[in-house]
mmCIF file of the C-alpha atoms, coordinates in Angstrom:
data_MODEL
# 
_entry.id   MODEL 
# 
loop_
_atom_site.group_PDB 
_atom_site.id 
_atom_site.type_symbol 
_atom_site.label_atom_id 
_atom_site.label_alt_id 
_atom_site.label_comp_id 
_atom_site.label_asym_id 
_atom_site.label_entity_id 
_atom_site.label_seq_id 
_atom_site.pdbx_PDB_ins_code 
_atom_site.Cartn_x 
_atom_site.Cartn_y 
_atom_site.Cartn_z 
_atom_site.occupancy 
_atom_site.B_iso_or_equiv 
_atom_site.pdbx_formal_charge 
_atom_site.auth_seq_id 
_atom_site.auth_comp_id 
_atom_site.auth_asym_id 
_atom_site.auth_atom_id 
_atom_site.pdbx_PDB_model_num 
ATOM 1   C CA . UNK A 1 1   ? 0.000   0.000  0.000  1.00 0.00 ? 1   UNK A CA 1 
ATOM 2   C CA . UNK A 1 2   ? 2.919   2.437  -0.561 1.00 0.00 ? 2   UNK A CA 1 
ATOM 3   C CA . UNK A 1 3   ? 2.260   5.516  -2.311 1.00 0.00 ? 3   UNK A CA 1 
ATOM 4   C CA . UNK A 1 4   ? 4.671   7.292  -4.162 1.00 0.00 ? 4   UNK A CA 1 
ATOM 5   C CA . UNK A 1 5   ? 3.599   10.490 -3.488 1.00 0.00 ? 5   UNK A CA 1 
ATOM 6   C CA . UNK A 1 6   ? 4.280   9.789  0.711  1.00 0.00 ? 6   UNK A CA 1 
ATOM 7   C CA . UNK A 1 7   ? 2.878   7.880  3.276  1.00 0.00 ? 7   UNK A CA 1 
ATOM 8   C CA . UNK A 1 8   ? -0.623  8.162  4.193  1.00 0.00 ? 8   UNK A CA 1 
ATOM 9   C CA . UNK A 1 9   ? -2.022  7.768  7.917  1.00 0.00 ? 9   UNK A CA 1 
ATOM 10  C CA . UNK A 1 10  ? -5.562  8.431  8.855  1.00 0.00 ? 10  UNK A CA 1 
ATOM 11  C CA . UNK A 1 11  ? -6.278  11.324 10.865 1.00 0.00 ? 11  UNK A CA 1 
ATOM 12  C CA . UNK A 1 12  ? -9.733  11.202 13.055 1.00 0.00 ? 12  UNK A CA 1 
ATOM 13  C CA . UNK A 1 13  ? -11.453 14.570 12.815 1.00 0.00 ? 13  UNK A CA 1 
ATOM 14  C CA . UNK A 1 14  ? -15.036 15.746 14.072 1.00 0.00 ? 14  UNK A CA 1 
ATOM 15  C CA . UNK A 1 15  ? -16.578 18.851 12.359 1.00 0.00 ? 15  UNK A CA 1 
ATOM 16  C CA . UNK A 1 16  ? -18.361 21.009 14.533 1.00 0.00 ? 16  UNK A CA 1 
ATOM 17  C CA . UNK A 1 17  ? -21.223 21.554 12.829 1.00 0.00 ? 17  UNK A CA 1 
ATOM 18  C CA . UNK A 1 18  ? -21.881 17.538 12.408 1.00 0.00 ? 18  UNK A CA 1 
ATOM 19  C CA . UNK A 1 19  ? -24.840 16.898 14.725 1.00 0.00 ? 19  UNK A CA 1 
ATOM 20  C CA . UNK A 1 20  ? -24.347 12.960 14.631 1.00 0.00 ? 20  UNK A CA 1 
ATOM 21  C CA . UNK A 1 21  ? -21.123 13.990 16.447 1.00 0.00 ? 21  UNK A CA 1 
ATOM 22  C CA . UNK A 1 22  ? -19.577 11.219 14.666 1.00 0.00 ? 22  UNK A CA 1 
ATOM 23  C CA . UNK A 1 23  ? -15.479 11.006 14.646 1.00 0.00 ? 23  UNK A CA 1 
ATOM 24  C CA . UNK A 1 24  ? -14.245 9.553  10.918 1.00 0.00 ? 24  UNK A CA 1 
ATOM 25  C CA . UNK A 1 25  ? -10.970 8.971  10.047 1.00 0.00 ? 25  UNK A CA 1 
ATOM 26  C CA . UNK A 1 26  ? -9.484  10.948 7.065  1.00 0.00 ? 26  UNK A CA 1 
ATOM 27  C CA . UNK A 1 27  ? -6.544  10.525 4.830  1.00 0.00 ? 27  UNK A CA 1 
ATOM 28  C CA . UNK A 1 28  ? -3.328  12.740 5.637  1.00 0.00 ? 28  UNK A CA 1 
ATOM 29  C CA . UNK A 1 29  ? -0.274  12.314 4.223  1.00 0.00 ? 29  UNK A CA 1 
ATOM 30  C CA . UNK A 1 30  ? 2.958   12.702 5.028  1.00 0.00 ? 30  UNK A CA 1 
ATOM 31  C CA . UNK A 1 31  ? 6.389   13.398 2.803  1.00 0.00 ? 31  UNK A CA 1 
ATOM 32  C CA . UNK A 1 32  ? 8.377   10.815 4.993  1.00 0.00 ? 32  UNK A CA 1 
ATOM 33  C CA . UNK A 1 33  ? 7.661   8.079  7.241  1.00 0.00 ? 33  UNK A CA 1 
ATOM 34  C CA . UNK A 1 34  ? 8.171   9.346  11.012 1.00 0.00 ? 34  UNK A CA 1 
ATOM 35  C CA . UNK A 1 35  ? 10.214  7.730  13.624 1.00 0.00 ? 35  UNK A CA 1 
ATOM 36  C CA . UNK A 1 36  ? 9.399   9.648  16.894 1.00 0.00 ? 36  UNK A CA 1 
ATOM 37  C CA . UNK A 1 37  ? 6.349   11.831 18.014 1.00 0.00 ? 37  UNK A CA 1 
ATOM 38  C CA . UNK A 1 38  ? 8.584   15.154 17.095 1.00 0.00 ? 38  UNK A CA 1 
ATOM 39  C CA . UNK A 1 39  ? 8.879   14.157 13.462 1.00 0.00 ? 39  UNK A CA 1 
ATOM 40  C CA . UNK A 1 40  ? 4.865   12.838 13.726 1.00 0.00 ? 40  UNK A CA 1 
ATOM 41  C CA . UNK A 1 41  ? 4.550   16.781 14.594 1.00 0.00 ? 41  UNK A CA 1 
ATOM 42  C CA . UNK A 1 42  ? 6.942   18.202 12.086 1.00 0.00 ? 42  UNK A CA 1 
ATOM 43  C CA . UNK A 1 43  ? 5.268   15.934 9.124  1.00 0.00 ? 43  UNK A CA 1 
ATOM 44  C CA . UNK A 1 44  ? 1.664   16.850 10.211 1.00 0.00 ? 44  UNK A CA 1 
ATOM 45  C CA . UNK A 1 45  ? 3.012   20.473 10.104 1.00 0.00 ? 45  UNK A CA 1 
ATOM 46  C CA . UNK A 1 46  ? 4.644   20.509 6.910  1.00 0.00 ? 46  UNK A CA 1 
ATOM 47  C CA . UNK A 1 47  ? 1.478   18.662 5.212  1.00 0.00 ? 47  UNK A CA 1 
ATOM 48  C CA . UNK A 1 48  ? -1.008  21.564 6.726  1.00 0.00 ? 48  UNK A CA 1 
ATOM 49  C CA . UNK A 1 49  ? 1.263   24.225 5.250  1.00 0.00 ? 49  UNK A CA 1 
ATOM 50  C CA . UNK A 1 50  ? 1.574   22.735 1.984  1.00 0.00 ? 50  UNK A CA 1 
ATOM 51  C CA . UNK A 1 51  ? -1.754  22.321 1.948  1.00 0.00 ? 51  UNK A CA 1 
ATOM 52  C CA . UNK A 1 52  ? -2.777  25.564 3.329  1.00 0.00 ? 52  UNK A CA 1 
ATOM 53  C CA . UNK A 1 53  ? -0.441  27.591 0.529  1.00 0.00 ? 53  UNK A CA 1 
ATOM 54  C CA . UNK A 1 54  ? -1.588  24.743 -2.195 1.00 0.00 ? 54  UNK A CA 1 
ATOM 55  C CA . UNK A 1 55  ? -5.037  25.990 -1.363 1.00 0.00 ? 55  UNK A CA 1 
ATOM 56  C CA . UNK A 1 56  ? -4.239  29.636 -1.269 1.00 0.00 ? 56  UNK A CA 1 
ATOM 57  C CA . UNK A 1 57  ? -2.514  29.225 -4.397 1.00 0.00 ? 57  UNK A CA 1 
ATOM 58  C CA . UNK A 1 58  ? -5.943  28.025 -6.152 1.00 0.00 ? 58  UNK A CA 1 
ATOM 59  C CA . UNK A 1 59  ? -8.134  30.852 -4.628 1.00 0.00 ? 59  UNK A CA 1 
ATOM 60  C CA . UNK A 1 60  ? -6.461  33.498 -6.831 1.00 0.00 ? 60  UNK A CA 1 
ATOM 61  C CA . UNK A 1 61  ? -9.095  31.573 -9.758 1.00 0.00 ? 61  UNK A CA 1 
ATOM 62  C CA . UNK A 1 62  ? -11.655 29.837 -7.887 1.00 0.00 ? 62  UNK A CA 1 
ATOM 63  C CA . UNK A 1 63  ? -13.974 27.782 -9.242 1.00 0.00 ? 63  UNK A CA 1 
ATOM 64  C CA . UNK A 1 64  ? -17.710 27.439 -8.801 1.00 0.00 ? 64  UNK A CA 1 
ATOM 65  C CA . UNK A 1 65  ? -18.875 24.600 -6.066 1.00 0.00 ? 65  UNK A CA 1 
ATOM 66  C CA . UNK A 1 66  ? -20.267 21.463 -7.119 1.00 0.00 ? 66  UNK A CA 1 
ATOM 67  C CA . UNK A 1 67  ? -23.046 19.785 -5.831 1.00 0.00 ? 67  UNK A CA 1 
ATOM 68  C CA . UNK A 1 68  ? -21.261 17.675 -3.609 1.00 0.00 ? 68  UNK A CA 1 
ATOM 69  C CA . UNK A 1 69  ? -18.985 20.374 -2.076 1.00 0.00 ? 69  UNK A CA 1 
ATOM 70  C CA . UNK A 1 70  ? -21.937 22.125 -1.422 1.00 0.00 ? 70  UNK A CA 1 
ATOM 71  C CA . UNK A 1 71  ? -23.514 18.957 0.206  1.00 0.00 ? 71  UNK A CA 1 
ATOM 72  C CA . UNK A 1 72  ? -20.716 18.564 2.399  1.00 0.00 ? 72  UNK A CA 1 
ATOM 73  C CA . UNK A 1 73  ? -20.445 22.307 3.181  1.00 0.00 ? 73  UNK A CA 1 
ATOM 74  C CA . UNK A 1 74  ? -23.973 22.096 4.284  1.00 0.00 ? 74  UNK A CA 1 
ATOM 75  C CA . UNK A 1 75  ? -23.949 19.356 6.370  1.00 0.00 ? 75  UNK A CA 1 
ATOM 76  C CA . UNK A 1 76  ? -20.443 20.730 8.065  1.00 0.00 ? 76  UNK A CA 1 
ATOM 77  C CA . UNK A 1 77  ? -23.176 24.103 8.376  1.00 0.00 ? 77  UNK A CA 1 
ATOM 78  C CA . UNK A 1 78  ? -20.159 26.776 6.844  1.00 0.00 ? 78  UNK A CA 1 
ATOM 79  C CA . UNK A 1 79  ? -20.622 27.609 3.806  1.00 0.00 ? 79  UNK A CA 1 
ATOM 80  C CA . UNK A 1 80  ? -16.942 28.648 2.470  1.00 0.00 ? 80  UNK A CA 1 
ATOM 81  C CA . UNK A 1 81  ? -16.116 29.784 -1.594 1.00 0.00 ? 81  UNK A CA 1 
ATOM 82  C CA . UNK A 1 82  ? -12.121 29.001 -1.383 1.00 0.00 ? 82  UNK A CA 1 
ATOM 83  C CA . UNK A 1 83  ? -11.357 32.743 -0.586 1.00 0.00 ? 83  UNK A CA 1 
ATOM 84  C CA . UNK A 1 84  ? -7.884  33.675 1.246  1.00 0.00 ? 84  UNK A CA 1 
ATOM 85  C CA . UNK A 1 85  ? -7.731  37.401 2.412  1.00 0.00 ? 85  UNK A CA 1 
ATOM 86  C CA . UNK A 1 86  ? -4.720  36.401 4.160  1.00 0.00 ? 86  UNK A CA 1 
ATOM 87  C CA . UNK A 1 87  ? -1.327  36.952 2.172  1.00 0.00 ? 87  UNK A CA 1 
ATOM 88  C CA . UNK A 1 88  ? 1.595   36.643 4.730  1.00 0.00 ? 88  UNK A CA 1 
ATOM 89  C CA . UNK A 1 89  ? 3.928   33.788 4.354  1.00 0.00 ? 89  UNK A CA 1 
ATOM 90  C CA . UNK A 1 90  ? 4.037   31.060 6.534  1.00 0.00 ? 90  UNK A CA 1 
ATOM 91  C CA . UNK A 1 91  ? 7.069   30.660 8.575  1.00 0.00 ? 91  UNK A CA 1 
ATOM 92  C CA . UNK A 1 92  ? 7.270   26.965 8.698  1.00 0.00 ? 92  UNK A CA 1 
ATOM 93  C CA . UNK A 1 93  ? 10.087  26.535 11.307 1.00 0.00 ? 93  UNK A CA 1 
ATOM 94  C CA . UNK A 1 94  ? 7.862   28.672 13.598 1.00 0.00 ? 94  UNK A CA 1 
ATOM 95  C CA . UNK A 1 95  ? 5.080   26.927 13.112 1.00 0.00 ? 95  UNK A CA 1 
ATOM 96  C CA . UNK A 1 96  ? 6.578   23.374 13.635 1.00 0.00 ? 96  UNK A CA 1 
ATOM 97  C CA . UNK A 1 97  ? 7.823   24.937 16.975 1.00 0.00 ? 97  UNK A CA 1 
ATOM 98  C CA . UNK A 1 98  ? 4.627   26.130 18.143 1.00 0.00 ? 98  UNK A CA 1 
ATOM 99  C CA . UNK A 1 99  ? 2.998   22.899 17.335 1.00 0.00 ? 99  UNK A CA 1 
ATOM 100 C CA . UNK A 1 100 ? 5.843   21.127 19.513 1.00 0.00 ? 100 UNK A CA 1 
ATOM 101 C CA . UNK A 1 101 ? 5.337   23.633 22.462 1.00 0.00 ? 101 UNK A CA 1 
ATOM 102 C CA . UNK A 1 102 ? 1.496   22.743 22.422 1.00 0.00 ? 102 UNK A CA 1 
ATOM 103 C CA . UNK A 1 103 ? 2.203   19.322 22.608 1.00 0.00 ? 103 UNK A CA 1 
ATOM 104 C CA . UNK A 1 104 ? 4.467   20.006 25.334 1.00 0.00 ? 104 UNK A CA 1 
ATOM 105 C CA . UNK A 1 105 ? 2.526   22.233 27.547 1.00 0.00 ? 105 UNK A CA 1 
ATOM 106 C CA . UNK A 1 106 ? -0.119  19.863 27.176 1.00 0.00 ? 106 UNK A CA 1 
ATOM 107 C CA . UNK A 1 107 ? -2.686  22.138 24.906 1.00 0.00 ? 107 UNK A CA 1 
ATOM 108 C CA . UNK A 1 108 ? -2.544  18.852 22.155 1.00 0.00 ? 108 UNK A CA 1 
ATOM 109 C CA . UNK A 1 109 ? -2.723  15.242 22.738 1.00 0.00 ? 109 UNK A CA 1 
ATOM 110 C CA . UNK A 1 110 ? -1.852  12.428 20.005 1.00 0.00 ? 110 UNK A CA 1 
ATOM 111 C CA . UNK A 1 111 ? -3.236  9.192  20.419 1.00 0.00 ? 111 UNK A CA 1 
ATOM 112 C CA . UNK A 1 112 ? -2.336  6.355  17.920 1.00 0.00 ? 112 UNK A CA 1 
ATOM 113 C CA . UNK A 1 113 ? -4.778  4.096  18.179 1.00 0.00 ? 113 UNK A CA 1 
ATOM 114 C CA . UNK A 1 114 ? -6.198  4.094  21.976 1.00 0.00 ? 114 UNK A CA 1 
ATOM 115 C CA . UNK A 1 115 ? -2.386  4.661  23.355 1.00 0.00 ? 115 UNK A CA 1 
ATOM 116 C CA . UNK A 1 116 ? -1.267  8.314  24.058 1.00 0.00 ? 116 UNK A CA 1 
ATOM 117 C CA . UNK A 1 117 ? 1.625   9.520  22.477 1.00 0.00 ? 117 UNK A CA 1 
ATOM 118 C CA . UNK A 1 118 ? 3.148   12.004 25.380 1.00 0.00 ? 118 UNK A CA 1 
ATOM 119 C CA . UNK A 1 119 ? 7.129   12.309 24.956 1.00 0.00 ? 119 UNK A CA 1 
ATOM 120 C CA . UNK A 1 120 ? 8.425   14.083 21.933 1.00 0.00 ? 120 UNK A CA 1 
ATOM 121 C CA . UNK A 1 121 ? 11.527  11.876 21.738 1.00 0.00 ? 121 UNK A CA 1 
ATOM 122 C CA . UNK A 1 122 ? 9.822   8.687  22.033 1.00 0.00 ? 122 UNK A CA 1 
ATOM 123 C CA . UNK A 1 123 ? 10.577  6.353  19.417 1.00 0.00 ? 123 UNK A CA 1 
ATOM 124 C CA . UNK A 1 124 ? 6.851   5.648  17.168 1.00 0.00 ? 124 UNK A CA 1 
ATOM 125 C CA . UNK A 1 125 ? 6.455   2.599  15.062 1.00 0.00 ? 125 UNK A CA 1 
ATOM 126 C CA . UNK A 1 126 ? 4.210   3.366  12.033 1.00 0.00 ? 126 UNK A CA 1 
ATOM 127 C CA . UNK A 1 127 ? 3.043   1.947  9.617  1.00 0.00 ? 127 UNK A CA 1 
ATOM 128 C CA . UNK A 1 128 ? 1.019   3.005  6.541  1.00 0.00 ? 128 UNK A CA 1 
ATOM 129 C CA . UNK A 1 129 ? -2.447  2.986  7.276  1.00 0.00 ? 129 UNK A CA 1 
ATOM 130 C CA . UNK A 1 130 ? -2.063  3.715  10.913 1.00 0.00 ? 130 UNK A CA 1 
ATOM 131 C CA . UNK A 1 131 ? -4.714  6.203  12.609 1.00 0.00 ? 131 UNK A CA 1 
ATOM 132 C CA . UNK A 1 132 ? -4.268  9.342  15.018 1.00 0.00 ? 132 UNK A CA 1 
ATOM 133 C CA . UNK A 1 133 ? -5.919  11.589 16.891 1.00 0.00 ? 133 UNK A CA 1 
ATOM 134 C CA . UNK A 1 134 ? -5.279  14.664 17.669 1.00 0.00 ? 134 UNK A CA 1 
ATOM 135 C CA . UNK A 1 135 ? -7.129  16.572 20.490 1.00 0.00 ? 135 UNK A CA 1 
ATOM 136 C CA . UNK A 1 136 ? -6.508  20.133 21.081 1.00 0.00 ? 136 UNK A CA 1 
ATOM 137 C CA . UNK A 1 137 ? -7.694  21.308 24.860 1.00 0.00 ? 137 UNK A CA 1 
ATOM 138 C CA . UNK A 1 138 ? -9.365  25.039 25.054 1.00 0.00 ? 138 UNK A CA 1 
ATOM 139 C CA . UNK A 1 139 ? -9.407  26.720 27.993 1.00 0.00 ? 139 UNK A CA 1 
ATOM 140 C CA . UNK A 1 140 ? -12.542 27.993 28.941 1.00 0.00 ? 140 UNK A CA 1 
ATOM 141 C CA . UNK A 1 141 ? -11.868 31.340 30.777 1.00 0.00 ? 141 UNK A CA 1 
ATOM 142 C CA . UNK A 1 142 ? -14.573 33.569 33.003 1.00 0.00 ? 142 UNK A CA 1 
ATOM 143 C CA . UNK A 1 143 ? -14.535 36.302 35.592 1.00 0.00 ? 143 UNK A CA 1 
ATOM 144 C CA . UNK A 1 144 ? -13.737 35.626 39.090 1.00 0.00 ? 144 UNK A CA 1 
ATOM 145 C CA . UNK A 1 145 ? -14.885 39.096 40.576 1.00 0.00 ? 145 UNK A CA 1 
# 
């Protein structure tokens, strides 16, 4: 099941608007196979930017939505047309830090499987195919007066 173009892993993501509140796994892939949880981070982050900047790239000529993106926009409940209003460059060394530092303080947990993935320096075994999660803790803040 190798594919040329990387190696895939499943990522499990819940939209916010789905009111089954069901959790599917999704296709993500990676430019290299990881060996600890650090390079798990920097290969997630490196696939979001490319992504990000491939999709940036295509909203200078959008195109119009098809009936299935506009299904699956409507069942998310945001309806979205491609558009970036953001220009800056992303600084991917900074943002492969900042994902680490989450993960450090805590603010992220990655699960493979059911196990919890908590050391950056831990040696991973992965193999294509294999399925993360990734939860990202908010703070919910209020005044104490």
């Amino acid at each position: 099941m190798k594919n040329t173009k990387g190696f895939k892993i499943y990522v499990a993501m819940k939209h916010m608007g789905n009111i089954t509140k069901k959790i599917k796994n999704y296709p993500f892939m990676l430019q290299k196979k990881p060996c600890t949880v650090m390079e798990l981070v920097e290969e997630m982050v490196i696939s979001c930017v490319s992504s990000f900047e491939e999709r940036a790239k295509n909203a200078k000529s959008p195109m119009p939505l098809t009936d299935e993106q506009y299904a699956a926009m409507q069942e998310i409940g945001k309806l979205a047309f491609g558009v970036h209003y953001n220009e800056k460059e992303i600084d991917l060394e900074k943002a492969v830090q900042v994902a680490s530092d989450a993960v450090k303080d805590g603010l992220v947990r990655i699960f493979k499987d059911n196990e919890e993935l908590t050391d950056l320096n831990e040696k991973i075994d992965i193999t294509e195919g294999d399925s993360f999660t990734v939860v990202r803790l908010t703070m919910l803040s209020g005044r104490m007066w």
